[in-house]
C-alpha distance (Angstrom), angle and dihedral (degrees) to the residues before:
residue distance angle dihedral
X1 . . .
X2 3.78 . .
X3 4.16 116.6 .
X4 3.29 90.6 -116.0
X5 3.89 102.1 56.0
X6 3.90 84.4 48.6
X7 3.51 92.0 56.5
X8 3.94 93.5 46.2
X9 3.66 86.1 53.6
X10 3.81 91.2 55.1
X11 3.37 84.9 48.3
X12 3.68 95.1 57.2
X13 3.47 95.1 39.5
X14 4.06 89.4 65.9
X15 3.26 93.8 44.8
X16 3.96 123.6 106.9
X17 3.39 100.1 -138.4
X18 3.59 121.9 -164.5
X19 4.07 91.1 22.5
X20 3.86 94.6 129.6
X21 3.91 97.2 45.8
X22 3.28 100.8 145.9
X23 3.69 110.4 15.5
X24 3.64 131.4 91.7
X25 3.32 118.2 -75.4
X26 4.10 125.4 -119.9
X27 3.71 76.0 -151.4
X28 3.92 120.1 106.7
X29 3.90 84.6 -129.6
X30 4.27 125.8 110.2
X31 3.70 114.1 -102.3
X32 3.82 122.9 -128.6
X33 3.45 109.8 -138.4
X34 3.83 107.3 -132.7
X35 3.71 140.1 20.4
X36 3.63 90.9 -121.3
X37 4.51 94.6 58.1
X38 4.26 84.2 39.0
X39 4.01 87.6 56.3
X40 4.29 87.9 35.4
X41 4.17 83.2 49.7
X42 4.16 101.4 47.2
X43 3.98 83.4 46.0
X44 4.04 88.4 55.1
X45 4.13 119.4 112.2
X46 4.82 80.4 -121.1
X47 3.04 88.2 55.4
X48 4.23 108.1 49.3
X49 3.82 86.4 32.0
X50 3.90 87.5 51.9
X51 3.92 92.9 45.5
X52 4.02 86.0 34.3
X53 4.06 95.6 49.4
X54 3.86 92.5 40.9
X55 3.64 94.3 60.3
X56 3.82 101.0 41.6
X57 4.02 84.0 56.0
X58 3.99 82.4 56.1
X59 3.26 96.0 48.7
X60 3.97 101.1 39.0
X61 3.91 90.3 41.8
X62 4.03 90.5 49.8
X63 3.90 89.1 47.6
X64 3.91 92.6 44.5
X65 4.33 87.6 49.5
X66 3.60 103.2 39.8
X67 3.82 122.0 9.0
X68 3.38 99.0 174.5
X69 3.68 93.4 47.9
X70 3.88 89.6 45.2
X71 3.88 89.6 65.4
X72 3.78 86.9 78.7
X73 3.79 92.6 63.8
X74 3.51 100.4 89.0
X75 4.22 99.0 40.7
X76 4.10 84.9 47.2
X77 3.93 82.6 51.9
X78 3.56 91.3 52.6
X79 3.87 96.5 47.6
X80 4.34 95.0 50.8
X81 3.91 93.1 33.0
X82 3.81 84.3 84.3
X83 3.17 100.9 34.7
X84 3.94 96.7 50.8
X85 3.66 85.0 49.8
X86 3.63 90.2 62.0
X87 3.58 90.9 49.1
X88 3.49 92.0 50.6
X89 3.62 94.7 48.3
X90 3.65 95.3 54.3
X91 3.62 91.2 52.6
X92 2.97 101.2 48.6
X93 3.94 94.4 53.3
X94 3.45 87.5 68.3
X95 4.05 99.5 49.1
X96 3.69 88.0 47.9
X97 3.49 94.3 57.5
X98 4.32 87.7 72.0
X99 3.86 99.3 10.9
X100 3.78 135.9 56.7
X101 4.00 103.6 -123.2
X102 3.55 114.6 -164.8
X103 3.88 127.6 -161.6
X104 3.87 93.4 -92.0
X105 3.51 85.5 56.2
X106 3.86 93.5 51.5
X107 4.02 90.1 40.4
X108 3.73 102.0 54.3
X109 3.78 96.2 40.8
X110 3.92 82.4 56.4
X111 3.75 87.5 48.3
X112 3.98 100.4 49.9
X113 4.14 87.7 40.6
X114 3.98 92.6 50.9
X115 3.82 97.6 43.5
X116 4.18 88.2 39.1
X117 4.00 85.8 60.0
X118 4.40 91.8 45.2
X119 3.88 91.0 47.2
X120 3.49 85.4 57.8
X121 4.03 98.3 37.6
X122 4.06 87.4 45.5
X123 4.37 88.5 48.1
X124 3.83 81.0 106.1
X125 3.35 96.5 65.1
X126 3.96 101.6 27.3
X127 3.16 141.6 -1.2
X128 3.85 126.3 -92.7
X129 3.29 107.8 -99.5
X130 4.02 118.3 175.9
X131 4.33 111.5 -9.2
X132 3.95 88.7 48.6
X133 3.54 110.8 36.5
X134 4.29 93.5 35.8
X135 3.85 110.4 19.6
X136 3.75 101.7 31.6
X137 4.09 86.2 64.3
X138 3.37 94.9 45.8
X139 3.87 96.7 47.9
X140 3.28 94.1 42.2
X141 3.94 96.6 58.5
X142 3.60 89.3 54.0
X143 4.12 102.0 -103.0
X144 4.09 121.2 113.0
X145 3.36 115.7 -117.2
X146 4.25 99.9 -131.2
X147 3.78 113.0 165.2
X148 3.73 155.6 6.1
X149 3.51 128.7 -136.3
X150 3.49 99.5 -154.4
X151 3.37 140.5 83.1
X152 3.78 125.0 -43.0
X153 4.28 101.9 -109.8
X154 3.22 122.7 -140.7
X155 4.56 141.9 -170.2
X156 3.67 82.5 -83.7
X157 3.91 94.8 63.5
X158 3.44 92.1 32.1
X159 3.33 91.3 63.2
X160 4.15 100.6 43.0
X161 3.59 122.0 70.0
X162 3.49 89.7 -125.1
X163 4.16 107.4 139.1
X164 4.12 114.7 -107.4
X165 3.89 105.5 -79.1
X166 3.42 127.2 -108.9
X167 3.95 116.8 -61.6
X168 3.69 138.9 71.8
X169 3.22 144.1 -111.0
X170 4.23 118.4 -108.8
X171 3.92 123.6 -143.6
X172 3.43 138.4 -165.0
Protein backbone atom coordinates (compact mmCIF):
# COMPACT_ATOMS: atom_id res chain seq x y z
CA UNK A 1 0.00 0.00 0.00
CA UNK A 2 1.23 3.40 -1.10
CA UNK A 3 2.24 6.08 1.92
CA UNK A 4 -0.18 8.10 0.98
CA UNK A 5 -3.30 5.78 1.16
CA UNK A 6 -1.93 4.85 4.69
CA UNK A 7 -1.95 8.21 5.72
CA UNK A 8 -5.56 8.87 4.30
CA UNK A 9 -6.60 5.98 6.28
CA UNK A 10 -5.19 7.54 9.45
CA UNK A 11 -6.85 10.30 8.47
CA UNK A 12 -10.14 8.66 8.34
CA UNK A 13 -9.66 6.76 11.21
CA UNK A 14 -9.59 10.17 13.41
CA UNK A 15 -12.18 11.45 11.90
CA UNK A 16 -15.76 11.76 13.57
CA UNK A 17 -17.72 10.85 10.96
CA UNK A 18 -21.25 11.49 10.92
CA UNK A 19 -20.81 14.49 13.63
CA UNK A 20 -22.82 17.06 11.57
CA UNK A 21 -25.81 14.72 10.65
CA UNK A 22 -28.29 16.87 10.65
CA UNK A 23 -27.01 20.33 10.55
CA UNK A 24 -26.29 22.55 7.76
CA UNK A 25 -23.55 21.99 5.97
CA UNK A 26 -20.45 24.63 5.49
CA UNK A 27 -20.40 22.61 2.39
CA UNK A 28 -21.63 24.16 -1.00
CA UNK A 29 -23.81 20.93 -1.27
CA UNK A 30 -28.05 20.75 -0.92
CA UNK A 31 -29.24 19.50 2.36
CA UNK A 32 -31.78 16.67 2.70
CA UNK A 33 -34.05 17.43 5.18
CA UNK A 34 -34.38 14.33 7.42
CA UNK A 35 -32.53 11.23 8.27
CA UNK A 36 -35.33 9.20 7.18
CA UNK A 37 -35.36 10.85 2.99
CA UNK A 38 -31.12 10.73 3.37
CA UNK A 39 -31.48 6.82 4.19
CA UNK A 40 -34.73 6.70 1.40
CA UNK A 41 -32.02 8.66 -1.09
CA UNK A 42 -28.60 6.33 -0.58
CA UNK A 43 -31.15 3.31 -1.07
CA UNK A 44 -32.28 4.97 -4.57
CA UNK A 45 -31.37 3.06 -8.12
CA UNK A 46 -29.12 7.25 -8.86
CA UNK A 47 -27.61 6.80 -6.27
CA UNK A 48 -26.03 2.87 -6.34
CA UNK A 49 -25.72 3.32 -10.12
CA UNK A 50 -23.82 6.65 -9.39
CA UNK A 51 -21.58 5.00 -6.62
CA UNK A 52 -21.73 1.68 -8.89
CA UNK A 53 -20.72 3.52 -12.36
CA UNK A 54 -18.05 5.71 -10.61
CA UNK A 55 -16.08 2.87 -9.45
CA UNK A 56 -16.19 0.61 -12.53
CA UNK A 57 -14.67 3.82 -14.42
CA UNK A 58 -11.86 3.48 -11.61
CA UNK A 59 -11.35 0.28 -12.01
CA UNK A 60 -11.59 -0.03 -15.97
CA UNK A 61 -9.53 3.26 -16.38
CA UNK A 62 -6.74 1.88 -13.83
CA UNK A 63 -6.72 -1.50 -15.78
CA UNK A 64 -6.68 0.30 -19.25
CA UNK A 65 -3.40 2.71 -17.75
CA UNK A 66 -1.43 0.34 -15.88
CA UNK A 67 -2.13 -3.41 -16.00
CA UNK A 68 0.50 -4.50 -14.16
CA UNK A 69 -0.07 -2.03 -11.49
CA UNK A 70 -3.86 -2.85 -11.58
CA UNK A 71 -3.08 -6.44 -10.33
CA UNK A 72 -2.73 -4.93 -6.88
CA UNK A 73 -6.37 -3.87 -6.78
CA UNK A 74 -7.83 -6.75 -5.41
CA UNK A 75 -4.90 -7.66 -2.51
CA UNK A 76 -5.13 -3.69 -1.56
CA UNK A 77 -8.97 -4.48 -1.35
CA UNK A 78 -8.37 -7.20 0.88
CA UNK A 79 -5.99 -5.29 3.26
CA UNK A 80 -8.65 -1.91 3.84
CA UNK A 81 -11.86 -4.13 3.54
CA UNK A 82 -11.28 -4.80 7.25
CA UNK A 83 -10.12 -2.01 8.19
CA UNK A 84 -12.97 0.23 6.64
CA UNK A 85 -15.26 -2.09 8.32
CA UNK A 86 -13.90 -1.11 11.54
CA UNK A 87 -14.26 2.35 10.71
CA UNK A 88 -17.58 1.90 9.75
CA UNK A 89 -18.50 0.05 12.73
CA UNK A 90 -17.33 2.58 15.07
CA UNK A 91 -19.28 5.13 13.41
CA UNK A 92 -21.92 3.79 13.20
CA UNK A 93 -22.14 2.95 17.05
CA UNK A 94 -22.46 6.34 17.61
CA UNK A 95 -25.37 7.19 14.93
CA UNK A 96 -27.24 4.29 16.23
CA UNK A 97 -27.31 5.48 19.51
CA UNK A 98 -30.17 8.43 18.20
CA UNK A 99 -30.94 7.03 14.68
CA UNK A 100 -32.21 3.75 13.28
CA UNK A 101 -29.34 2.66 10.71
CA UNK A 102 -30.29 0.10 8.43
CA UNK A 103 -27.95 -2.20 6.34
CA UNK A 104 -27.97 0.18 3.29
CA UNK A 105 -26.82 2.62 5.53
CA UNK A 106 -23.95 0.40 6.84
CA UNK A 107 -23.24 -0.90 3.09
CA UNK A 108 -22.78 2.30 1.24
CA UNK A 109 -20.76 4.04 3.92
CA UNK A 110 -18.46 0.90 3.48
CA UNK A 111 -18.63 1.49 -0.21
CA UNK A 112 -17.72 5.36 -0.36
CA UNK A 113 -14.87 4.63 2.55
CA UNK A 114 -13.30 1.59 0.51
CA UNK A 115 -13.31 3.25 -2.94
CA UNK A 116 -12.18 6.82 -1.08
CA UNK A 117 -8.94 4.81 0.15
CA UNK A 118 -8.34 3.07 -3.84
CA UNK A 119 -8.81 6.54 -5.51
CA UNK A 120 -6.14 7.55 -3.50
CA UNK A 121 -3.94 4.17 -3.70
CA UNK A 122 -4.64 4.18 -7.70
CA UNK A 123 -3.50 8.40 -7.78
CA UNK A 124 -0.38 6.90 -9.41
CA UNK A 125 -1.90 5.76 -12.17
CA UNK A 126 -4.95 8.26 -12.49
CA UNK A 127 -6.29 10.73 -11.05
CA UNK A 128 -9.11 10.59 -8.43
CA UNK A 129 -11.95 11.25 -9.97
CA UNK A 130 -15.36 11.02 -7.86
CA UNK A 131 -14.69 9.29 -3.95
CA UNK A 132 -11.65 11.77 -3.47
CA UNK A 133 -12.35 14.91 -4.93
CA UNK A 134 -16.51 14.77 -3.87
CA UNK A 135 -17.08 12.24 -1.02
CA UNK A 136 -13.85 12.48 0.87
CA UNK A 137 -14.93 16.34 1.68
CA UNK A 138 -18.10 15.58 2.52
CA UNK A 139 -17.24 12.64 4.89
CA UNK A 140 -14.72 14.19 6.29
CA UNK A 141 -16.76 17.30 7.59
CA UNK A 142 -19.03 15.05 9.25
CA UNK A 143 -22.28 15.10 6.73
CA UNK A 144 -23.37 11.78 4.60
CA UNK A 145 -23.23 12.08 1.26
CA UNK A 146 -27.05 10.55 0.22
CA UNK A 147 -28.05 11.36 -3.34
CA UNK A 148 -27.55 12.68 -6.79
CA UNK A 149 -29.74 14.63 -8.72
CA UNK A 150 -28.63 13.74 -11.91
CA UNK A 151 -29.02 11.31 -14.22
CA UNK A 152 -29.12 7.61 -13.48
CA UNK A 153 -25.40 6.27 -15.14
CA UNK A 154 -25.11 3.49 -16.72
CA UNK A 155 -21.98 0.67 -18.48
CA UNK A 156 -22.19 2.99 -21.33
CA UNK A 157 -20.86 6.07 -19.33
CA UNK A 158 -18.86 4.08 -17.35
CA UNK A 159 -17.07 3.12 -19.99
CA UNK A 160 -16.61 6.75 -21.96
CA UNK A 161 -14.54 9.37 -20.66
CA UNK A 162 -17.25 11.56 -20.83
CA UNK A 163 -17.18 13.88 -17.38
CA UNK A 164 -20.11 12.99 -14.63
CA UNK A 165 -23.34 14.69 -15.97
CA UNK A 166 -24.93 17.42 -14.66
CA UNK A 167 -26.32 17.09 -10.98
CA UNK A 168 -25.03 16.91 -7.53
CA UNK A 169 -24.66 14.98 -4.98
CA UNK A 170 -27.06 15.68 -1.56
CA UNK A 171 -25.78 15.21 2.11
CA UNK A 172 -27.10 14.95 5.27
Amino acid sequence: MRSETSQLLSEIKSTELFSNLGRPPALHHRFVSSWDEALESCNSAPWDALQLMTHNRDVNRANELNWHRFQEWNPICEILRPEVLHITEKAIARVASTRKVPDQFRHSVSWDLLHILLEREFEDVMPPFFYVPVLWPIYGSGHFPCAWTGPQLDTDWSASRKPIPDGEVLIY
